[in-house]
C-alpha positions as CSV (number, residue, x, y, z in Angstrom):
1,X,16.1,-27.9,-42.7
2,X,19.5,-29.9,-42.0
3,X,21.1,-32.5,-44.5
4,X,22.2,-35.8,-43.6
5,X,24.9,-37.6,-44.2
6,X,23.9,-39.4,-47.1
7,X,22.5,-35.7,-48.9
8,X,25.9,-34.3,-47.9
9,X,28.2,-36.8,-49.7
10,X,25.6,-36.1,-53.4
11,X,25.1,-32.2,-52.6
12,X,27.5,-31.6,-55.3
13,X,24.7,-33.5,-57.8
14,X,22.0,-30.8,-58.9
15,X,19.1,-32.9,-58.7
16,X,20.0,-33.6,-54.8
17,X,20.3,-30.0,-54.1
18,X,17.3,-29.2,-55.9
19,X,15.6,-31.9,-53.8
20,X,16.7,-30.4,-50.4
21,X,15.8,-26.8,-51.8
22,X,11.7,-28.4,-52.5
23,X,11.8,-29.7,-49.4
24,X,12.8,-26.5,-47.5
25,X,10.2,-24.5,-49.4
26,X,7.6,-27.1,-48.5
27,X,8.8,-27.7,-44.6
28,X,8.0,-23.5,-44.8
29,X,5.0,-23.3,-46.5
30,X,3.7,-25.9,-43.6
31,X,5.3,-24.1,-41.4
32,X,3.5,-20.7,-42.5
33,X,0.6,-22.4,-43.0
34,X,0.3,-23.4,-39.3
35,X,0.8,-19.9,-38.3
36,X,-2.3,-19.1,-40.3
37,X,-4.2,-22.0,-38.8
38,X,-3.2,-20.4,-35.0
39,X,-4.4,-17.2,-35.9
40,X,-7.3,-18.1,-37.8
41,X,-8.7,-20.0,-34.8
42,X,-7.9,-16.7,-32.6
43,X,-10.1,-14.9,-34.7
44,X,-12.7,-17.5,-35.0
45,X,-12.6,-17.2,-31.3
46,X,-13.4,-13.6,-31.0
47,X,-16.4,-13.7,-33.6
48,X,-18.0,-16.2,-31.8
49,X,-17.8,-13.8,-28.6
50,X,-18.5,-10.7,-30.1
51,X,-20.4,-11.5,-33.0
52,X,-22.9,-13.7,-31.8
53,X,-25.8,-13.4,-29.7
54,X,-26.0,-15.3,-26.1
55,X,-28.0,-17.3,-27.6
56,X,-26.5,-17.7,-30.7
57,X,-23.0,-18.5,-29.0
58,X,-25.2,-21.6,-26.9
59,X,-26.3,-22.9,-30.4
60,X,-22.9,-22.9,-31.5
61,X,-21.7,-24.4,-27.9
62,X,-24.5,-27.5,-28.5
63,X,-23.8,-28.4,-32.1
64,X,-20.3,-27.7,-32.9
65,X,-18.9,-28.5,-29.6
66,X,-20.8,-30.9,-28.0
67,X,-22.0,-32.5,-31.3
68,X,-25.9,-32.2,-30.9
69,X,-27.9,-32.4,-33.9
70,X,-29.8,-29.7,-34.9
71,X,-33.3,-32.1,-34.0
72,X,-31.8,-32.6,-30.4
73,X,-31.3,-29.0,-30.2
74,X,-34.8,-27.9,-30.9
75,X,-35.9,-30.8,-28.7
76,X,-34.0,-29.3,-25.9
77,X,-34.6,-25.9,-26.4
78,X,-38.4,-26.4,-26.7
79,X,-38.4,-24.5,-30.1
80,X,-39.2,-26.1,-33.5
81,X,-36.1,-27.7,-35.8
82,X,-36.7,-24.8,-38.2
83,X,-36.4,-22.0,-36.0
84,X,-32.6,-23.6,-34.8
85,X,-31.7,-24.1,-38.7
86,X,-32.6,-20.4,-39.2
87,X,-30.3,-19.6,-36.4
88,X,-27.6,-21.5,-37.3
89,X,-28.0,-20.2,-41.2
90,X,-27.2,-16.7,-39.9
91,X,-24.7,-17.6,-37.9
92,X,-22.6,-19.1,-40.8
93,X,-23.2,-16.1,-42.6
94,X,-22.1,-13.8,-40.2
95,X,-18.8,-16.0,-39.2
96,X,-18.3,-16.5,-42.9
97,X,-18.7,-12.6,-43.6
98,X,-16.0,-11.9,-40.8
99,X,-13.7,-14.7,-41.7
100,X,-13.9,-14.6,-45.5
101,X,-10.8,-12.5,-46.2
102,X,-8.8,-14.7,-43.6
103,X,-10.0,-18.0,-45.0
104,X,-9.0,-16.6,-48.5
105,X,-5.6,-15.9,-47.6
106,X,-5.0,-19.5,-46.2
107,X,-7.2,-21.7,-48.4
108,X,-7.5,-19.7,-52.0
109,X,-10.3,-18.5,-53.0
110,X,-11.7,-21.7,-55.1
111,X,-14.3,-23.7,-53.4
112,X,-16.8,-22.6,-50.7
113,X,-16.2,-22.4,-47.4
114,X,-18.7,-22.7,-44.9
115,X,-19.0,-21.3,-41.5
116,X,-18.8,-25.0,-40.0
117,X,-15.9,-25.9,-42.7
118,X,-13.7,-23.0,-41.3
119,X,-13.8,-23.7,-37.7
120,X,-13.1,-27.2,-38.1
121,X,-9.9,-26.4,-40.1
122,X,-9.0,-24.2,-37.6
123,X,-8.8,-27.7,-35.8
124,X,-9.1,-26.8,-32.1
125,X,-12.2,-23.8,-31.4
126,X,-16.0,-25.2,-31.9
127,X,-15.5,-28.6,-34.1
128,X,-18.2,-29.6,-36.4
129,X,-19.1,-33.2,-37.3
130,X,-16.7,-35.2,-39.5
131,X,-18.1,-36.5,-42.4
132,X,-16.1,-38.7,-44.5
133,X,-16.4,-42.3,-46.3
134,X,-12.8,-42.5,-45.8
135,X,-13.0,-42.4,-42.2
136,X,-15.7,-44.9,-41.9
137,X,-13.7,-47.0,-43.5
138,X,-10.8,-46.7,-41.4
139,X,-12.9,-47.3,-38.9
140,X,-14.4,-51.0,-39.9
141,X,-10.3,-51.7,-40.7
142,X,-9.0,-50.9,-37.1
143,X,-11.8,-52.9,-35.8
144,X,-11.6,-55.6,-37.9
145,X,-7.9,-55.5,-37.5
146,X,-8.1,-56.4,-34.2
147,X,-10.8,-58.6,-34.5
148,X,-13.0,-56.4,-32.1
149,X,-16.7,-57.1,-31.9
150,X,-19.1,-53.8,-31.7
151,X,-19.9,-55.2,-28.3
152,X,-16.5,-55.2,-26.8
153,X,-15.9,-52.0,-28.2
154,X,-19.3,-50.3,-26.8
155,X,-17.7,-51.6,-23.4
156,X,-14.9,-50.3,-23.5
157,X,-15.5,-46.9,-25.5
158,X,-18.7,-46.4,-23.8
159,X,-20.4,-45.6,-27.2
160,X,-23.2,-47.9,-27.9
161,X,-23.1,-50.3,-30.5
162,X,-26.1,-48.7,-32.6
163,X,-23.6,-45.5,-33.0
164,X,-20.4,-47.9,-33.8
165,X,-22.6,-49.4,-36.5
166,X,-23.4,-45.7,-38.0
167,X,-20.0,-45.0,-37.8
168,X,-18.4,-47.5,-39.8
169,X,-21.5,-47.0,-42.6
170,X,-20.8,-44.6,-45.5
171,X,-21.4,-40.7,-45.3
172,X,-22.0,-41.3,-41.3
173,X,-20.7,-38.6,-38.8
174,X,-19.2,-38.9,-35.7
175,X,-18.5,-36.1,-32.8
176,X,-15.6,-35.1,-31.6
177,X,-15.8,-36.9,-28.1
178,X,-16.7,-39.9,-30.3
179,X,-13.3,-39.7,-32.3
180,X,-11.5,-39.0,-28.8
181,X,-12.9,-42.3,-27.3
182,X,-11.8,-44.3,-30.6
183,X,-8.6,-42.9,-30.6
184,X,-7.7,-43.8,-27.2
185,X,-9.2,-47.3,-27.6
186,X,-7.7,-48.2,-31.1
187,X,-4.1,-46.1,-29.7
188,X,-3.7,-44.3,-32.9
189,X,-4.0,-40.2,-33.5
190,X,-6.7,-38.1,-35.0
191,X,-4.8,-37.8,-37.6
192,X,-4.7,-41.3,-38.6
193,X,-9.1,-41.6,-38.2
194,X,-9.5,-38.3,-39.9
195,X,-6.5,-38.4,-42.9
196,X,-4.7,-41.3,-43.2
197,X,-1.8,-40.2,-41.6
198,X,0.0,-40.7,-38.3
């Protein structure tokens, strides 16, 4: 991490050195952090190959790619909802048990981690549903923003105007083609729907 001019003419001050020191160890620890991301995802990668059954691996394909619910699944398949929950219940064990040690080195060990929570970290294998009151919320302020009604925005997203309404209630989900489409519409990043942040 380069100093600017401005940090150049105070280095001589402790508390700007000190400053540019935290923010070296924090533009690393990202950086690190990343690499763990990357590699996670690899490995995430291989269970789901190896690990998981043919069928198994079509479960995950359905609901935490494609963003099927479990119900739609079943429906589908031509197998009752309880039969695809037991499924997916050994499949987050069996990802979890390969990944735990991983996901520990990355994320501490406090708080559980779920089979579904780790791939979507990961960020870019099998994507789970995001679920988050914030992101409804930043939802209703980009389309209120720009004074869009659900109608012009089922036009022009191609998401109908029942899901737009789910979307922008609290503790809805939407999938990951959904966020792609609003992202694209609205002209912001993922980022910004999911955390805030550009």
């Amino acid at each position: 991490m380069e100093l600017d001019n401005n940090e150049l003419q105070g280095f001589y001050d402790r508390k700007v050195f000190n400053d540019w020191q935290k923010r070296s160890r924090e533009a690393e620890r990202e950086e690190l952090l990343l690499k763990r991301k990357e590699e996670l995802n690899s490995l995430v990668k291989k269970v789901i190959k190896q690990e998981l059954s043919p069928y198994d691996r079509r479960l995950v394909e359905l609901h935490w790619y494609k963003g099927m619910s479990k119900s739609e699944i079943a429906l589908m398949l031509g197998v009752d909802r309880s039969t695809v929950h037991r499924h997916f219940t050994a499949i987050n064990d069996t990802v979890y048990e390969k990944l735990k040690y991983a996901v520990e080195l990355i994320y501490g060990s406090g708080g559980s981690m779920t089979a579904e929570k780790i791939i979507y970290e990961t960020g870019k294998t099998y994507t789970s549903h995001i679920n988050s009151d914030e992101i409804s919320k930043r939802l209703r302020s980009l389309r209120a923003s720009g004074c869009f009604t659900f109608e012009l925005l089922s036009d022009k997203t191609g998401i109908c105007q029942l899901r737009l309404r789910q979307m922008e209630k609290r503790g809805s989900t939407l999938t990951v083609a959904e966020l792609k489409k609003l992202t694209d519409f609205y002209k912001v990043s993922t980022n910004y729907i999911i955390f805030g942040t550009e």
